[in-house]
N, C-alpha and C positions, 0 to 999 in steps of 0.2 A: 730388714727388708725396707727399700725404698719405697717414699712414696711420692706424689706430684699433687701437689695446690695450687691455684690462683688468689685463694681467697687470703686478703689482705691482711684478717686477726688470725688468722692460721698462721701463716708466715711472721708476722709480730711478733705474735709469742711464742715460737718454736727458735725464734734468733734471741729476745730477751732471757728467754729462759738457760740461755747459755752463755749470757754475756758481750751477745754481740748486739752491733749497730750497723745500719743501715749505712752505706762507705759506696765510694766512687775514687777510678782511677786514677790518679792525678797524671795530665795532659792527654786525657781522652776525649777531652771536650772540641763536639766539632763548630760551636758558636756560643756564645755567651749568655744564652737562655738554654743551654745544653747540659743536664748533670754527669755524661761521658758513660762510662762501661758499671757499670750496677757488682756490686759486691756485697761482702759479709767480713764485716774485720769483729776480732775478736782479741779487742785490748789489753786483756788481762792475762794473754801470754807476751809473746815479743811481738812488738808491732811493729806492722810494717810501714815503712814510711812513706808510701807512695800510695799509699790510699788516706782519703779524707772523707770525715764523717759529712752525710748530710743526712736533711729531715724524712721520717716516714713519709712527709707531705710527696715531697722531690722526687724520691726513693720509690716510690707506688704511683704515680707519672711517670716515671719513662718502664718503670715493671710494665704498667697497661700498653703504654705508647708503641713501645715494641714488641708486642705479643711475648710474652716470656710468661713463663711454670716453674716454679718451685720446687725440685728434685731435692729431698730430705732425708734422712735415716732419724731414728728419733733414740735407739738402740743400737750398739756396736756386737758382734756375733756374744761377747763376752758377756754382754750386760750394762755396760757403762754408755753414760748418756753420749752421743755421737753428736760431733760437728759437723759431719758431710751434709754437704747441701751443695747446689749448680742449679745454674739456673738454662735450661731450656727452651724451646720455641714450642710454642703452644700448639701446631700444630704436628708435632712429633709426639706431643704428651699423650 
């Protein structure tokens, strides 16, 4: 079952705990104080190369900046720890 967060150490640790890092699109950026479209790469399978890592700091800037929620699964129907995660507009959450 899916759930939704805003909160900052929720979403930290439900991405570390899986390996991933806080990532942005490369050429999403609409100006140069911009970190572009917010992601979740998760390096330790095939990575994709059109996303780049940036800092929790960045990462939770423009999360706030844009009103966005954190859509998670924490559990796949089977039992195994789940990737799924999107991120949403807070006021849909």
């Amino acid at each position: 079952m899916a759930e939704t967060t805003t909160d900052h150490e929720t979403i930290r640790r439900w991405v570390e705990d899986r390996g991933g890092v806080p990532a942005t699109v490369e050429g999403t950026t609409s100006s140069a104080d911009d970190v572009g479209v917010l992601r979740v790469d998760f390096p330790h399978g095939e990575r994709n190369d059109e996303l780049s890592t940036i800092s929790w700091e960045d990462f939770f800037a423009k999360f706030d900046e844009s009103g966005l929620a954190f859509l998670h699964e924490d559990k796949t129907s089977d039992g195994q720890l789940s990737r799924f995660c999107k991120f949403i507009s807070r006021s849909s959450a």
